[in-house]
N, C-alpha and C positions, 0 to 999 in steps of 0.2 A: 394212365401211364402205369405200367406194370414195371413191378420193382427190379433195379437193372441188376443185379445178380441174378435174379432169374433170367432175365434176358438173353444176359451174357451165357448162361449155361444152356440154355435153350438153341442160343444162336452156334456154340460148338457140337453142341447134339445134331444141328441140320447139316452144319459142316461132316460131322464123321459120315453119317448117313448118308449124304449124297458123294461122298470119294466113297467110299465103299461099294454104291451102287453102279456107278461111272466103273471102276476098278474091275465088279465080278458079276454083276448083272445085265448092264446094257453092253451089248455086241455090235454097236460103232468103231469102226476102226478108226475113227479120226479122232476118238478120245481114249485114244490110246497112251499121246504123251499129254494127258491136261494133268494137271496138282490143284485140287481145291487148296488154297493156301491161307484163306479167311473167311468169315463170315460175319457181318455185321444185321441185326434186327432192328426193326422200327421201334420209338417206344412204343406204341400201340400193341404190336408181335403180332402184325397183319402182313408186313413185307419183310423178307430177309434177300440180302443184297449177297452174293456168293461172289468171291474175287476168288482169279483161277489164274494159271500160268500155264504156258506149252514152250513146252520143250522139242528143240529138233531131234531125229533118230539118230541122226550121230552128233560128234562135237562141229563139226564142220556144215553141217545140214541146219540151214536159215527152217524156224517152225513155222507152221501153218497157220498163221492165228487165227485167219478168215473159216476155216472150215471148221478148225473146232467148236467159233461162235453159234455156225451155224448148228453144226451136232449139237450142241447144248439147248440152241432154242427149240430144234425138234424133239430134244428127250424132256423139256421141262412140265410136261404133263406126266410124265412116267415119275420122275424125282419128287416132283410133288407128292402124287400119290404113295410115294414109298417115304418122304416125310410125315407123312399126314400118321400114317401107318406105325412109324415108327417114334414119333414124339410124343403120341397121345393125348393132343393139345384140340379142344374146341373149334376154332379157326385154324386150316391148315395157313401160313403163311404164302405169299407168294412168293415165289423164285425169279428171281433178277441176276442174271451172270455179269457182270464185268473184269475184264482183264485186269490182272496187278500191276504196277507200274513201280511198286517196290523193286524188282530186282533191276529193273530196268534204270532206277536212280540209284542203285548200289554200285552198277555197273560203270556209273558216269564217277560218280564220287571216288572209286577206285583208280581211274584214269586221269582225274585229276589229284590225286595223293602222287599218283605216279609223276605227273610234273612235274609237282613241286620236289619231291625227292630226287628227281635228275637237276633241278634248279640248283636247291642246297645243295649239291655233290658238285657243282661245277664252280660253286661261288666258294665251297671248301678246297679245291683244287686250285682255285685262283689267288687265294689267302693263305694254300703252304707255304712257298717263298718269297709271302711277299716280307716287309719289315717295316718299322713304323718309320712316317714322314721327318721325325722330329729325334731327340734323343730317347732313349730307352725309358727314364723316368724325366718327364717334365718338371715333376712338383718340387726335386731332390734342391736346396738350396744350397748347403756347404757339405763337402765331403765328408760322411759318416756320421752325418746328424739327421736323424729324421723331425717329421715338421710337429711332432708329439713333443719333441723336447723343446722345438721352439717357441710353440705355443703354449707349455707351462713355464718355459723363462720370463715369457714375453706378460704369464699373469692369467692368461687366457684359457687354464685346462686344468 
């Protein structure tokens, strides 16, 4: 088990290196809109797991996600080798792509804030004029006496 700070810094070294290479080296058009967005490493530092996001070319354009997986599993002997290269580490690790799913539960979780906040807004709107069931102060026993005084007459404060 190799010490996870090195790990860790190992596993954002694969991460820069492989967006970098994606970005300005390899000439796939289908990785055009990918974002490496994470990188996790084995303890061992024999497998590194790359989580990636695609993006559509516009706001309204649903992304590819099918094509970019494949683009990536055909570049991942080129990325290796330009990890290998550029980490300078014994065993190059192996490259394993999977899609993030963070922005995709960012996206739910936003949708559902959003409920609830038209929820609140309407149970607010329903409780401006309303008024209470009963009198204004229930507790009030006699006119201008609050129940502090009666419970220090009474011995009790």
């Amino acid at each position: 088990m190799a010490d996870p700070a090195r790990a860790r810094r190992l596993a954002k070294r694969i991460g820069e290196i492989v967006a970098r290479a994606i970005q300005h080296e390899i000439k796939d058009p289908r990785l055009e809109f990918v974002t490496i967005t994470d990188t996790r490493l084995s303890g061992d530092l024999h497998d590194a797991t790359v989580f990636y996001t695609v993006r559509g070319a516009t706001l309204d354009e649903e992304p590819d996600h099918q094509s970019a997986a494949a683009a990536l599993a055909k570049a991942t002997g080129t990325l290796r080798s330009k990890v290998g290269a550029g980490t300078g580490v014994r065993f190059t690790p192996t490259l394993t792509f999977e899609p993030d799913t963070v922005p995709d539960a960012a996206r739910h979780m936003e949708e559902l804030l959003a409920k609830a906040r038209q929820a609140d807004a309407e149970v607010a709107a329903a409780a401006a004029g309303a008024s209470p069931a009963g009198e204004a102060d229930p507790y009030r026993t006699r006119e201008g006496e609050d129940l502090d005084d009666q419970d220090a007459e009474a011995g009790r404060g």
